[in-house]
TORVO-499063 format. One record per residue: residue number from 1; residue in three letters; x, y, z of N, C-alpha, C in turn. Coordinates in Angstrom, 3 decimals. Example, Ala and Ser with C-alpha at 12.3 -4.5 7.8 and 13.67 -1.06 7.14 Angstrom:
# TORVO-499063
+-----+-----+----------+----------+----------+----------+----------+----------+----------+----------+----------+
!   i !  aa !     n_px !     n_py !     n_pz !    ca_px !    ca_py !    ca_pz !     c_px !     c_py !     c_pz !
+-----+-----+----------+----------+----------+----------+----------+----------+----------+----------+----------+
!   1 ! ALA !   13.190 !   -5.690 !    7.800 !   12.300 !   -4.500 !    7.800 !   13.200 !   -3.300 !    7.800 !
!   2 ! SER !   12.850 !   -2.250 !    7.080 !   13.670 !   -1.060 !    7.140 !   12.900 !    0.030 !    7.870 !
+-----+-----+----------+----------+----------+----------+----------+----------+----------+----------+----------+
This chain:
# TORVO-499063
+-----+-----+----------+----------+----------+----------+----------+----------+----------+----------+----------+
!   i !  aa !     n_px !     n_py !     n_pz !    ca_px !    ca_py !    ca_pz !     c_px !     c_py !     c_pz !
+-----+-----+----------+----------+----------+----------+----------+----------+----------+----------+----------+
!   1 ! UNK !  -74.476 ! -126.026 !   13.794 !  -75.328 ! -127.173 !   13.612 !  -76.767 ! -126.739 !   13.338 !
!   2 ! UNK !  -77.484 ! -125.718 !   14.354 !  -78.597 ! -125.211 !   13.656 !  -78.755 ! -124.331 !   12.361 !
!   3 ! UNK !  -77.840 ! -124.119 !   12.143 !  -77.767 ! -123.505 !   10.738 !  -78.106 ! -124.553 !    9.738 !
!   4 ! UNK !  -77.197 ! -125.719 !   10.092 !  -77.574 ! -126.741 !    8.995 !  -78.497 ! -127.254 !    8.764 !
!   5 ! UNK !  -79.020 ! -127.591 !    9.925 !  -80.309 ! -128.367 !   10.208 !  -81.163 ! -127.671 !    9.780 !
!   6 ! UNK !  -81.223 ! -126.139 !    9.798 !  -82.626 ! -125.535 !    9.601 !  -82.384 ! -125.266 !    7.538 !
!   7 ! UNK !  -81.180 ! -125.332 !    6.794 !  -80.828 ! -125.704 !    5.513 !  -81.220 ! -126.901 !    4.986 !
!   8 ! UNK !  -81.172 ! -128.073 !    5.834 !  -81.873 ! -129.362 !    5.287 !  -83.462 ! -129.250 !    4.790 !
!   9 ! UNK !  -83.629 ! -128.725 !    6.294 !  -85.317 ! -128.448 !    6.036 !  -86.022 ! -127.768 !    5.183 !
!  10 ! UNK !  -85.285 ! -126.777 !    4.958 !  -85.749 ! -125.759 !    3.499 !  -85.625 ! -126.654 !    2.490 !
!  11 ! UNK !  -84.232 ! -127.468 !    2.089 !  -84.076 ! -128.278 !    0.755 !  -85.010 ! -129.581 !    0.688 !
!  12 ! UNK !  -85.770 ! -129.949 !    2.123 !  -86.009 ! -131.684 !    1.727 !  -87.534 ! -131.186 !    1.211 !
!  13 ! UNK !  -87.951 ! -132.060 !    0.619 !  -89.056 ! -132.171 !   -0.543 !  -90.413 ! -132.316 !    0.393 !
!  14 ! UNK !  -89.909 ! -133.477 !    1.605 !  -90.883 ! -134.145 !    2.407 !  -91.474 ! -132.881 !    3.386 !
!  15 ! UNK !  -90.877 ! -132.076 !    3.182 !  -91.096 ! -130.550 !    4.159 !  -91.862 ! -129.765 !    4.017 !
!  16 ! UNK !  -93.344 ! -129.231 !    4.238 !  -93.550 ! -128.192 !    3.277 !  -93.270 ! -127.075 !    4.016 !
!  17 ! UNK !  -93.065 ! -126.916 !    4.783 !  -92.909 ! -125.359 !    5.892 !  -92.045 ! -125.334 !    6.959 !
!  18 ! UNK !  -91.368 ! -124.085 !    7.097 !  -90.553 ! -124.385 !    8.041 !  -90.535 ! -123.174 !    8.549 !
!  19 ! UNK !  -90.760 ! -122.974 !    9.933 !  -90.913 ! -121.763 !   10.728 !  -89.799 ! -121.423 !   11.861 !
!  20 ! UNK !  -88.689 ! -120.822 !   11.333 !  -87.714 ! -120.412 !   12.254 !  -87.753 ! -119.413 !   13.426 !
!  21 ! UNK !  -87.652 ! -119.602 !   14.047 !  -87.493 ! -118.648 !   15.491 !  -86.443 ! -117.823 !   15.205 !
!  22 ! UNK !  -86.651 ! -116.207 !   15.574 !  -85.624 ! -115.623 !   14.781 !  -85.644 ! -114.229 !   16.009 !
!  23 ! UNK !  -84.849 ! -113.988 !   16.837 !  -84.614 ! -112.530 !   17.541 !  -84.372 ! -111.245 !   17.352 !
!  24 ! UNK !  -83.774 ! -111.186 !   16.066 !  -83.004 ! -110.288 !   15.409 !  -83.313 ! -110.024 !   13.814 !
!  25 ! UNK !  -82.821 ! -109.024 !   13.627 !  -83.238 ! -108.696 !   11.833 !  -81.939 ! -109.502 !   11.177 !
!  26 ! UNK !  -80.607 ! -109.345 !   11.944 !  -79.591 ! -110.304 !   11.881 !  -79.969 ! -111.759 !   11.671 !
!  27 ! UNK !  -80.580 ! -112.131 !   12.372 !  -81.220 ! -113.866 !   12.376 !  -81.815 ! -113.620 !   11.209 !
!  28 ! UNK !  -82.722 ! -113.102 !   10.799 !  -84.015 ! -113.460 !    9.810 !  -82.869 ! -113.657 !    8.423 !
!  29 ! UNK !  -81.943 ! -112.874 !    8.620 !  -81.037 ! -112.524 !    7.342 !  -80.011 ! -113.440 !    7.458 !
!  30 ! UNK !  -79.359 ! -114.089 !    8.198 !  -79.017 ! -115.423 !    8.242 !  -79.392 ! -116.594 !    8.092 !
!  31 ! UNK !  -80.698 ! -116.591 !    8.160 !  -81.658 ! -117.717 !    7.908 !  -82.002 ! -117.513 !    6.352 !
!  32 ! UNK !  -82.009 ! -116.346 !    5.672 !  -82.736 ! -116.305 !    4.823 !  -81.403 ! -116.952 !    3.666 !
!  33 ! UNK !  -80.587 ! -116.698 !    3.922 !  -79.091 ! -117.262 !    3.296 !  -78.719 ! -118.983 !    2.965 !
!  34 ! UNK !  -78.849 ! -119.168 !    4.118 !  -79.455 ! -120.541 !    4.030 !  -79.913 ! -121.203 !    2.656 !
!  35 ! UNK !  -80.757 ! -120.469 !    1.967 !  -81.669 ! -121.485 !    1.042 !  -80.463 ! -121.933 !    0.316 !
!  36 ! UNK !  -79.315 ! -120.820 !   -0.249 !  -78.624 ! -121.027 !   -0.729 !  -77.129 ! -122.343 !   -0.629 !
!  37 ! UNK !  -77.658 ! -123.017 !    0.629 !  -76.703 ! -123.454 !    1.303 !  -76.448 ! -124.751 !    0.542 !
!  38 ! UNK !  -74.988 ! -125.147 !    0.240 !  -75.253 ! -126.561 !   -0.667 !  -74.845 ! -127.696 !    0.327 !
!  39 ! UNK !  -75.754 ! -128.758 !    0.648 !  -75.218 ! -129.797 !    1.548 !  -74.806 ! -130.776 !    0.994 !
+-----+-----+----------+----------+----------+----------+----------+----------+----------+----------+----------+
């Protein structure tokens, strides 16, 4: 679910920034995947 949620936020228009909390070089690189995500 946070995966998705933090994919909406990258795609919605009304968004301009989005700052993920990230622990790991794993996280940053999971997050960064995301943009690609089609909802």
């Amino acid at each position: 679910m946070a995966e998705w949620a933090l994919a909406w936020c990258l795609k919605h228009q009304a968004v301009t920034s989005v700052i993920p909390g990230c622990k790991s070089p794993e996280q940053v690189q999971a997050n960064a995947k995301l943009r690609n995500l089609i909802l």
